[in-house]
TORKOL-4160 file (C-alpha; in steps of 0.2 Angstrom, whole numbers, padded with zeros to 4 digits, m for minus):
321
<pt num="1" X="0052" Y="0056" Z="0077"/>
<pt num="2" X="0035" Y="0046" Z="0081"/>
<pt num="3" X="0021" Y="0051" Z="0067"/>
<pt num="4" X="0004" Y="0055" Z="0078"/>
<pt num="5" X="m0013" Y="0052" Z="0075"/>
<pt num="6" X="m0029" Y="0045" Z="0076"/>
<pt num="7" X="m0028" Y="0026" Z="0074"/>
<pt num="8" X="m0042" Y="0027" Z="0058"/>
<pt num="9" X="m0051" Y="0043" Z="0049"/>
<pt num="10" X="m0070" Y="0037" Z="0049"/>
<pt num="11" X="m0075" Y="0048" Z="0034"/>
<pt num="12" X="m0094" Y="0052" Z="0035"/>
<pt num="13" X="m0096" Y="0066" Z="0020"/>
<pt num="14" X="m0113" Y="0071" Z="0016"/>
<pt num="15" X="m0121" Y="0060" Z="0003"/>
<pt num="16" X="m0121" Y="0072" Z="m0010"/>
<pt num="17" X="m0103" Y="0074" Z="m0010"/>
<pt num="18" X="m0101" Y="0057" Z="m0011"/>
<pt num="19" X="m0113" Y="0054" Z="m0026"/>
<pt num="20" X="m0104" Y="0069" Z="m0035"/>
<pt num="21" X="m0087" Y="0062" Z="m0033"/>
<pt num="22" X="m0091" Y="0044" Z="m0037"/>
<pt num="23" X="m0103" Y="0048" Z="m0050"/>
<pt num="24" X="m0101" Y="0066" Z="m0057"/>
<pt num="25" X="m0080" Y="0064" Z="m0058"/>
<pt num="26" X="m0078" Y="0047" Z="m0057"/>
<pt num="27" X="m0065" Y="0038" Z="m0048"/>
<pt num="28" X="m0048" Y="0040" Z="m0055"/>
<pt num="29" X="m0040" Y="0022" Z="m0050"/>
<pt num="30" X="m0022" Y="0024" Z="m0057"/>
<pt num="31" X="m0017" Y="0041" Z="m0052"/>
<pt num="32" X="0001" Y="0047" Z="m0061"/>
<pt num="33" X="0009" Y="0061" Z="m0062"/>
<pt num="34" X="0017" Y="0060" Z="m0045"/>
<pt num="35" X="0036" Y="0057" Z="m0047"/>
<pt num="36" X="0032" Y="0038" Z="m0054"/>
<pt num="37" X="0021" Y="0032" Z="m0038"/>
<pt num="38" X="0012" Y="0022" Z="m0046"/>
<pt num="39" X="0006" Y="0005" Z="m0035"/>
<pt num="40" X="0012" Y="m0013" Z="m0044"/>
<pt num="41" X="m0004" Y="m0023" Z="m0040"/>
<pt num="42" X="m0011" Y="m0037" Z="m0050"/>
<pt num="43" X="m0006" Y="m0049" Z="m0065"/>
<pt num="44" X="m0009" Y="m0032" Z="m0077"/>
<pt num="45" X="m0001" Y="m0020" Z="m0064"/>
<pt num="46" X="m0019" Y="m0015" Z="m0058"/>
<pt num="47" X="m0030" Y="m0028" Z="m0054"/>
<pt num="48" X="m0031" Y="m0033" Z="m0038"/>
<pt num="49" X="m0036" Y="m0051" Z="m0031"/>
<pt num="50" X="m0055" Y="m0053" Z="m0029"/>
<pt num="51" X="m0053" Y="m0067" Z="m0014"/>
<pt num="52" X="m0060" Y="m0064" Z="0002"/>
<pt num="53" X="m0058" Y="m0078" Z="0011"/>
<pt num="54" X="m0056" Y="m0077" Z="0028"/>
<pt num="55" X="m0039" Y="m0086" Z="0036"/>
<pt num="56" X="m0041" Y="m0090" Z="0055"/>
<pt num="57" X="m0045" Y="m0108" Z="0057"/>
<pt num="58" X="m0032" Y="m0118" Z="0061"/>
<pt num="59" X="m0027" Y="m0133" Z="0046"/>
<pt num="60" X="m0013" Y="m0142" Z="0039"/>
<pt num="61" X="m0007" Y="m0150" Z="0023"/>
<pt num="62" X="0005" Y="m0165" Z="0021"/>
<pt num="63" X="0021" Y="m0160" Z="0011"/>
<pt num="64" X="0034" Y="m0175" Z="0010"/>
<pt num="65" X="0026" Y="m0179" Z="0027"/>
<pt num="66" X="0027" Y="m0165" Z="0037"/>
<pt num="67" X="0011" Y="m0156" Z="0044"/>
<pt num="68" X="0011" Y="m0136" Z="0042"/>
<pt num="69" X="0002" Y="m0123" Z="0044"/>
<pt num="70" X="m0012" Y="m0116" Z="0030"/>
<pt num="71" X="m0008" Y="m0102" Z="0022"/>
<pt num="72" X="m0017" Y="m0089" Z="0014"/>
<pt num="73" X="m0009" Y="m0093" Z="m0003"/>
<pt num="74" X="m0015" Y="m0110" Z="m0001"/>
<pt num="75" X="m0031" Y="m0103" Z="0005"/>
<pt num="76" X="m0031" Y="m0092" Z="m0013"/>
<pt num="77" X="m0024" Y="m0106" Z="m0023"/>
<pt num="78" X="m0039" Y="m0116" Z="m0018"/>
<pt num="79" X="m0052" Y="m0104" Z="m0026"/>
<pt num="80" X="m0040" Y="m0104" Z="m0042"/>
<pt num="81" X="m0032" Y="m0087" Z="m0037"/>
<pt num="82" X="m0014" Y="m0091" Z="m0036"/>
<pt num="83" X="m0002" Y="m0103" Z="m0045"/>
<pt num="84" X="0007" Y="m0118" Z="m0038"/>
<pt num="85" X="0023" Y="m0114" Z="m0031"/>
<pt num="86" X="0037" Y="m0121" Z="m0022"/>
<pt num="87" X="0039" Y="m0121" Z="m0002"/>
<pt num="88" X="0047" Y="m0104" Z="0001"/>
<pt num="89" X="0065" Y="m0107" Z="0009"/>
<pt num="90" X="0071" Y="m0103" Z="0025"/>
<pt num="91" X="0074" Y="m0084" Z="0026"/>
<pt num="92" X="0084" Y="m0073" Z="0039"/>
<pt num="93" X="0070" Y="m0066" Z="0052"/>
<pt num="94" X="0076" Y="m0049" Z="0049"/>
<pt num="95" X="0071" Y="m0052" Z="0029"/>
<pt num="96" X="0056" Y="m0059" Z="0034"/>
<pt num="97" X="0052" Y="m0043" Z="0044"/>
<pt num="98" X="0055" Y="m0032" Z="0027"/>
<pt num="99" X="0043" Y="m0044" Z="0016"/>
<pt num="100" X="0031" Y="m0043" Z="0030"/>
<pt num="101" X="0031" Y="m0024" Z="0027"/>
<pt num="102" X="0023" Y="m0027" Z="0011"/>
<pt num="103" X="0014" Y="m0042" Z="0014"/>
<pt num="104" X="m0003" Y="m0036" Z="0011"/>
<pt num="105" X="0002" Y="m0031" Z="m0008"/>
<pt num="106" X="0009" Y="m0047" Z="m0010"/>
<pt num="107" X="m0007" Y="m0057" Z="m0007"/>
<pt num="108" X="m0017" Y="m0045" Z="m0016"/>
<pt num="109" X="m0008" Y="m0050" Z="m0029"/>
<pt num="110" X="m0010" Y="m0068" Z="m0023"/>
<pt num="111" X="0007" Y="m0074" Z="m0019"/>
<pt num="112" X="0018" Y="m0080" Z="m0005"/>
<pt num="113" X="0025" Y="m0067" Z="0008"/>
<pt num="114" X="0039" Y="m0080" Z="0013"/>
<pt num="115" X="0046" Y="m0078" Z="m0006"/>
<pt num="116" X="0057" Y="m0061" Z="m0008"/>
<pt num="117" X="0046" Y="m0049" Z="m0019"/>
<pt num="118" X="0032" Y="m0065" Z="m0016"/>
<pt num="119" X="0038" Y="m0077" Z="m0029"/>
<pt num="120" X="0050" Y="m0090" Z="m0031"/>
<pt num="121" X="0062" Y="m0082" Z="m0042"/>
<pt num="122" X="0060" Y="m0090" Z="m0057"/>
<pt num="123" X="0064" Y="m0083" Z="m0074"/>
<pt num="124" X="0045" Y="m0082" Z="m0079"/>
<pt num="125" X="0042" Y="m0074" Z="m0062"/>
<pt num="126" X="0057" Y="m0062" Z="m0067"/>
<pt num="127" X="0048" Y="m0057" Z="m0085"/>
<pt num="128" X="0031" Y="m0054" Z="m0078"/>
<pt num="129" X="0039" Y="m0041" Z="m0062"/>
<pt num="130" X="0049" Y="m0034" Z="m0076"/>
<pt num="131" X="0032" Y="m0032" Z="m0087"/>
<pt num="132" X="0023" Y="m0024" Z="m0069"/>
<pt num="133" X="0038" Y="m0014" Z="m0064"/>
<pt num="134" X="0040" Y="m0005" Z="m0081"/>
<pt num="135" X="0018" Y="m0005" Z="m0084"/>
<pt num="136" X="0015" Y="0003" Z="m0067"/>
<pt num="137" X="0031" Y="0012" Z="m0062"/>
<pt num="138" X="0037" Y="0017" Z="m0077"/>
<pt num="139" X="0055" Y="0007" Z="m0072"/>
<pt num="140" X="0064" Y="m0003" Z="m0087"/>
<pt num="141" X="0080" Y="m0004" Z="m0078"/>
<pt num="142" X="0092" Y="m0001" Z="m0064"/>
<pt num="143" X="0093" Y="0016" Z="m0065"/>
<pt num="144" X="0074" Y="0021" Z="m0067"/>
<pt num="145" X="0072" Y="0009" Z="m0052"/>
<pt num="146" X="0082" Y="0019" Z="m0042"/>
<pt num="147" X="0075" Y="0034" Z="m0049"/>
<pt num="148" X="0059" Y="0029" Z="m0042"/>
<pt num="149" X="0065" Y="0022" Z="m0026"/>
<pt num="150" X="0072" Y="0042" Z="m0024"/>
<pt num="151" X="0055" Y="0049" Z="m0028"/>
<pt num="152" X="0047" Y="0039" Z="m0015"/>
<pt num="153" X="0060" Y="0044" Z="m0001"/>
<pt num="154" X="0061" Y="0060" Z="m0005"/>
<pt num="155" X="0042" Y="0063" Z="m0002"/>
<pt num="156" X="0029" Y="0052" Z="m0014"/>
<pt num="157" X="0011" Y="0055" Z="m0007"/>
<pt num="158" X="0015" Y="0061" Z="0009"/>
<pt num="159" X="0023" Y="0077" Z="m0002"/>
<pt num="160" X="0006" Y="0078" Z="m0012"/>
<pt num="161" X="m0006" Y="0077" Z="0004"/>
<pt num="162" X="0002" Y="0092" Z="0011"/>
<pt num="163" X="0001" Y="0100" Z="m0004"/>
<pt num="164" X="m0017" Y="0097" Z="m0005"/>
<pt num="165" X="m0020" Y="0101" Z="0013"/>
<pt num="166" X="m0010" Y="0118" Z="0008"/>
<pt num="167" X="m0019" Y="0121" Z="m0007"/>
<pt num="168" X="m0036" Y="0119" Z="0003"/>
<pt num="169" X="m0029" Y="0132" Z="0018"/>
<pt num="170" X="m0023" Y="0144" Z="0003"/>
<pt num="171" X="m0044" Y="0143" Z="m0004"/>
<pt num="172" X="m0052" Y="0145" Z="0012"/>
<pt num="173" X="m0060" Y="0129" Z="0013"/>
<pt num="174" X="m0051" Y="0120" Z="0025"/>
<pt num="175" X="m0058" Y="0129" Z="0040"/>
<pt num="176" X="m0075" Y="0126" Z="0034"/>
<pt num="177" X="m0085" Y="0114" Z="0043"/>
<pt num="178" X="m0092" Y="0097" Z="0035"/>
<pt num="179" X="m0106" Y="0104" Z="0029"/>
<pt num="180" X="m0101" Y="0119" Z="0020"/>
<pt num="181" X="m0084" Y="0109" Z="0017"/>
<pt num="182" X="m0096" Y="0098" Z="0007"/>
<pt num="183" X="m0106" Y="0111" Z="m0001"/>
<pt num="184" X="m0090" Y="0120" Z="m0008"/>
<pt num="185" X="m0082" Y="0105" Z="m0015"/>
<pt num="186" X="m0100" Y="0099" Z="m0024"/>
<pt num="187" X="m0101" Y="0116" Z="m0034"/>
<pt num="188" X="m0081" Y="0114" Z="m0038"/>
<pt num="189" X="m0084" Y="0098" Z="m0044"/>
<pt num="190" X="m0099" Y="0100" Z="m0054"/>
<pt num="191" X="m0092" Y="0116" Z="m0063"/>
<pt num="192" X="m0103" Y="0129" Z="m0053"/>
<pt num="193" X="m0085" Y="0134" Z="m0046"/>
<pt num="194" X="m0072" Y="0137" Z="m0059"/>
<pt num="195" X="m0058" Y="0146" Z="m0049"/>
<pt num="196" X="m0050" Y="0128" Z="m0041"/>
<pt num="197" X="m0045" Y="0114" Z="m0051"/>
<pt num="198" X="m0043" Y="0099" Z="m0041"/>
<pt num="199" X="m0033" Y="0087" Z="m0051"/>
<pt num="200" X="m0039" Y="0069" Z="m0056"/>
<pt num="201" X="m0043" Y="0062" Z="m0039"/>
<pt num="202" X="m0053" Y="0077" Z="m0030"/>
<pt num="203" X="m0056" Y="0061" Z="m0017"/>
<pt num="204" X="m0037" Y="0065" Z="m0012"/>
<pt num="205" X="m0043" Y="0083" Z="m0006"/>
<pt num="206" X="m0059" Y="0075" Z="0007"/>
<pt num="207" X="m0046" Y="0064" Z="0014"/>
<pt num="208" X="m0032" Y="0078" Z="0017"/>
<pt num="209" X="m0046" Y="0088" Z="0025"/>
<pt num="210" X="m0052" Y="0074" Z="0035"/>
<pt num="211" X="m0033" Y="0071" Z="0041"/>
<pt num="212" X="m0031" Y="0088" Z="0044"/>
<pt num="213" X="m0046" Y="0088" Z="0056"/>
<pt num="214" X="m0044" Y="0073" Z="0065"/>
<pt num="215" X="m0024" Y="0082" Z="0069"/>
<pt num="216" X="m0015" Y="0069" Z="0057"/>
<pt num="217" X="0001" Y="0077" Z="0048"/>
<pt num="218" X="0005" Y="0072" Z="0030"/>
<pt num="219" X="0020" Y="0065" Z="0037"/>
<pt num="220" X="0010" Y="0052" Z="0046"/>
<pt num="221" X="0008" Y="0041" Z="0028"/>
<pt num="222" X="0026" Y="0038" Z="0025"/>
<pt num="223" X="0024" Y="0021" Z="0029"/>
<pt num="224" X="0013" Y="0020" Z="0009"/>
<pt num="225" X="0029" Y="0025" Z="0003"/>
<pt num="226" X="0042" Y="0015" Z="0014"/>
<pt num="227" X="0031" Y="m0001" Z="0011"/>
<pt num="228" X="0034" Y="0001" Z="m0007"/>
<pt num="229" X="0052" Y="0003" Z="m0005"/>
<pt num="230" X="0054" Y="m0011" Z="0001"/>
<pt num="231" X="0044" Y="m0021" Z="m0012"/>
<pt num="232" X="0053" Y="m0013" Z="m0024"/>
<pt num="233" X="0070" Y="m0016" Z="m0017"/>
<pt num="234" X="0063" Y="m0035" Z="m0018"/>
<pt num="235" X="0057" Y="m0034" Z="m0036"/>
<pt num="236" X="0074" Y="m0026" Z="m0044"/>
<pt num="237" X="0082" Y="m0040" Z="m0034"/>
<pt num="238" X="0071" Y="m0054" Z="m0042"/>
<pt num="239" X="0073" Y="m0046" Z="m0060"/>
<pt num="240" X="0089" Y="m0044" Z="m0058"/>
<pt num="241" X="0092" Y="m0024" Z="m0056"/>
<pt num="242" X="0101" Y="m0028" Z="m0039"/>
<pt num="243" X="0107" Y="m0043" Z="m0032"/>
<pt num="244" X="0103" Y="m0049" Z="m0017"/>
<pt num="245" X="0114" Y="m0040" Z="m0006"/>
<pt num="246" X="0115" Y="m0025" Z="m0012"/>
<pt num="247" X="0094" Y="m0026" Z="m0011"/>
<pt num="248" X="0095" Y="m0032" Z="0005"/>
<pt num="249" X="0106" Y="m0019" Z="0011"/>
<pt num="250" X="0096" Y="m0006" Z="0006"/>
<pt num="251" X="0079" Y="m0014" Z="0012"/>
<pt num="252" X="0088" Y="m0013" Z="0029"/>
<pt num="253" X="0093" Y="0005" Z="0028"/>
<pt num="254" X="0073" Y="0008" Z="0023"/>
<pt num="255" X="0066" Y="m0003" Z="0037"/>
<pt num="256" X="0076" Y="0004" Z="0051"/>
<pt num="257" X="0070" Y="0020" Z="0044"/>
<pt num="258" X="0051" Y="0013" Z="0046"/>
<pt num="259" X="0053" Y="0006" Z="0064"/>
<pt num="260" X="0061" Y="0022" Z="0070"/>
<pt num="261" X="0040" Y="0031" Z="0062"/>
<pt num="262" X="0031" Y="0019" Z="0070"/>
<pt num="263" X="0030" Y="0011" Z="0085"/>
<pt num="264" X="0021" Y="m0006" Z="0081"/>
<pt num="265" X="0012" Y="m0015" Z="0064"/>
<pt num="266" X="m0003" Y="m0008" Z="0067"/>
<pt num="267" X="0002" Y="0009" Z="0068"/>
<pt num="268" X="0013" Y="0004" Z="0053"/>
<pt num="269" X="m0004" Y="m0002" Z="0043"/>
<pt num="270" X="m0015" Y="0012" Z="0048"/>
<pt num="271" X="m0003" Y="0024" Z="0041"/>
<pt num="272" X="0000" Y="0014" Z="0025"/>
<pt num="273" X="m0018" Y="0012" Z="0022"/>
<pt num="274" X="m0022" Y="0031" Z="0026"/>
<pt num="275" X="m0007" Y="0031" Z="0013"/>
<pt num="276" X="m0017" Y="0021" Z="0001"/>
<pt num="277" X="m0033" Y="0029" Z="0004"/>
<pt num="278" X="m0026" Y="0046" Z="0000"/>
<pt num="279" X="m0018" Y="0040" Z="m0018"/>
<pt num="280" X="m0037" Y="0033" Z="m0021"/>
<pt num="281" X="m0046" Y="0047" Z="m0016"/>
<pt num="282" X="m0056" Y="0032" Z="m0008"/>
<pt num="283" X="m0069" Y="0039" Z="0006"/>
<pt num="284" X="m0067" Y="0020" Z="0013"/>
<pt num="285" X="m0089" Y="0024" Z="0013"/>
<pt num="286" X="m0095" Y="0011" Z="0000"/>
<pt num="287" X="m0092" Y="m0007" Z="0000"/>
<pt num="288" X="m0085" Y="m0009" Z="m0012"/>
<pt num="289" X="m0070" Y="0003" Z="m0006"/>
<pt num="290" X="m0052" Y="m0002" Z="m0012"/>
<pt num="291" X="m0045" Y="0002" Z="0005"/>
<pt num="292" X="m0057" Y="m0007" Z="0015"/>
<pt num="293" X="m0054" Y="m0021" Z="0005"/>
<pt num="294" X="m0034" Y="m0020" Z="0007"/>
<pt num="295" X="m0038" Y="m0018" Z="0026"/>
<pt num="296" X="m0046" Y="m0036" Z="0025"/>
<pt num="297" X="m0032" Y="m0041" Z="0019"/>
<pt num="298" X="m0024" Y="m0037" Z="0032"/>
<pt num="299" X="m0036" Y="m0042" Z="0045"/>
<pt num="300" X="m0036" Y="m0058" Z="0035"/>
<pt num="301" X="m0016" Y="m0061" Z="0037"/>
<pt num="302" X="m0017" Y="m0055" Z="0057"/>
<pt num="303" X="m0030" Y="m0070" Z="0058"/>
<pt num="304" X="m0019" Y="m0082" Z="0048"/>
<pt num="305" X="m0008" Y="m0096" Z="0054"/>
<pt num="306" X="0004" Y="m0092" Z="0045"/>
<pt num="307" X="0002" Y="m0072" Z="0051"/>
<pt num="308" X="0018" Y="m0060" Z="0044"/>
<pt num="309" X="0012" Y="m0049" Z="0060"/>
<pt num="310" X="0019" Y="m0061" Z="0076"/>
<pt num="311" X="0037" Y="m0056" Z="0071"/>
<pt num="312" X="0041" Y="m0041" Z="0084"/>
<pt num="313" X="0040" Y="m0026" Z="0076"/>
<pt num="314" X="0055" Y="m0020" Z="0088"/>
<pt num="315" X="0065" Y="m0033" Z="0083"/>
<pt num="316" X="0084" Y="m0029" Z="0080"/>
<pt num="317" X="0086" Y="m0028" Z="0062"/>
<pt num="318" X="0104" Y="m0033" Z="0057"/>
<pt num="319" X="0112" Y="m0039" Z="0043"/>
<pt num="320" X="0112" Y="m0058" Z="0041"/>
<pt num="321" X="0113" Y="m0063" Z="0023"/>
């Protein structure tokens, strides 16, 4: 069944609010406690690639003769964000079309979306997604891998947000109107209120209600949890938790799943970044905003010449490896 929805949430919470949760709470940026959902981003599992650089005009650089296209991790290797690494081999379309699915993660990270999990598989590359797999996920092995892969299928955020949004029905507050909305949530977070807790990310709760308002279903951010899948899938593949068929096997079953939600990328985006924006509690209001900074990533790759996004989304995913 298609997932429905406004194409973005423009979150426009009264300043108040806004100062309360930044300031008063703080902003929770590593949010656990939800089944092992945490997101593997960064050399330390966290920290996220600081490159901004846009990726449209079109350049080529020489290898053994040939002319190709600029990509964005030369583009990031060139400010000194990314390591030298070999040319990515020839892959099957339909694998491309599942590293595509995470390809915004993986140049966050400042890697290659042509490599499987983004790297050349390499046994140093092996020990340091071990080392994020096991700091941000919790996973030291197969069978903690596929744990995790079970929690994320079996509902991940997309469970939490409709708790939340229930939660907020069940205290009266989601029929309020902005202001009031806002009022209510200022004196629960400042103390004035002490009859609803609201977790570590109180962020999570303006972006349910937003969602809510705007007729978007928790079902609708799947695509935060399918994404990962299928990073993940890639990750136990290159540290040796899966081999390659078996991962790729299962990264099909997940992808059909995915193009079945969704009818094109940028459907798949939105709802992945609504995803993302809900496991912030980002308001997407400041500048410096998490999710609108992955959103330029993705606007970034869209631009590129070497652009994940021209593969057909309906594409006939079969097995080819």
């Amino acid at each position: 069944m298609k997932s429905r929805g406004k194409n973005r949430v423009i979150l426009a919470v009264a300043g108040v609010l806004l100062a309360v949760l930044l300031a008063g709470c703080g902003r929770v940026e590593k949010a656990v406690g939800n089944g092992g959902t945490e997101e593997m981003a960064g050399t330390a599992g966290e920290n996220e690639a600081n490159g901004t650089e846009t990726a449209g005009e079109e350049e080529a650089s020489e290898e053994e003769g040939v002319n190709r296209p600029v990509t964005m991790a030369d583009l990031l290797q060139e400010n000194g964000n990314v390591a030298n690494t070999a040319q990515p081999p020839e892959l099957p379309e339909t694998v491309l079309w599942f590293n595509a699915t995470y390809a915004c993660l993986t140049y966050t990270n400042g890697w290659d979306w042509r490599w499987i999990a983004g790297q050349e598989p390499t046994e140093d590359n092996a020990d340091r997604a071990r080392y994020l797999l096991y700091s941000s996920w919790d996973v030291l092995d197969r069978n903690s891998g596929l744990e995790t892969v079970n929690n994320l299928l079996g509902g991940g955020h997309r469970a939490k947000c409709r708790e939340c949004m229930d939660n907020l029905q069940e205290w009266g507050l989601m029929d309020l109107g902005e202001q009031r909305f806002a009022e209510e949530m200022t004196k629960i977070v400042t103390g004035e209120r002490t009859d609803i807790d609201l977790g570590n990310v109180p962020g999570r709760y303006v972006v349910a209600y937003y969602m809510y308002h705007s007729g978007i279903e928790a079902e609708y951010i799947a695509a935060w949890n399918l994404c990962r899948v299928n990073q993940l899938y890639a990750d136990y593949y290159l540290c040796g938790f899966m081999d390659y068929e078996e991962a790729m096997d299962a990264s099909l079953e997940n992808s059909l799943r995915l193009q079945k939600m969704y009818d094109s990328w940028d459907e798949m985006m939105d709802a992945y970044l609504m995803g993302y924006q809900f496991w912030q509690g980002d308001l997407e209001i400041t500048e410096d905003s998490p999710t609108r900074e992955r959103r330029s990533y993705y606007e970034m790759l869209k631009k590129s010449d070497d652009n994940p996004y021209e593969l057909d989304w309906n594409m006939e995913l079969k097995k080819s490896w």
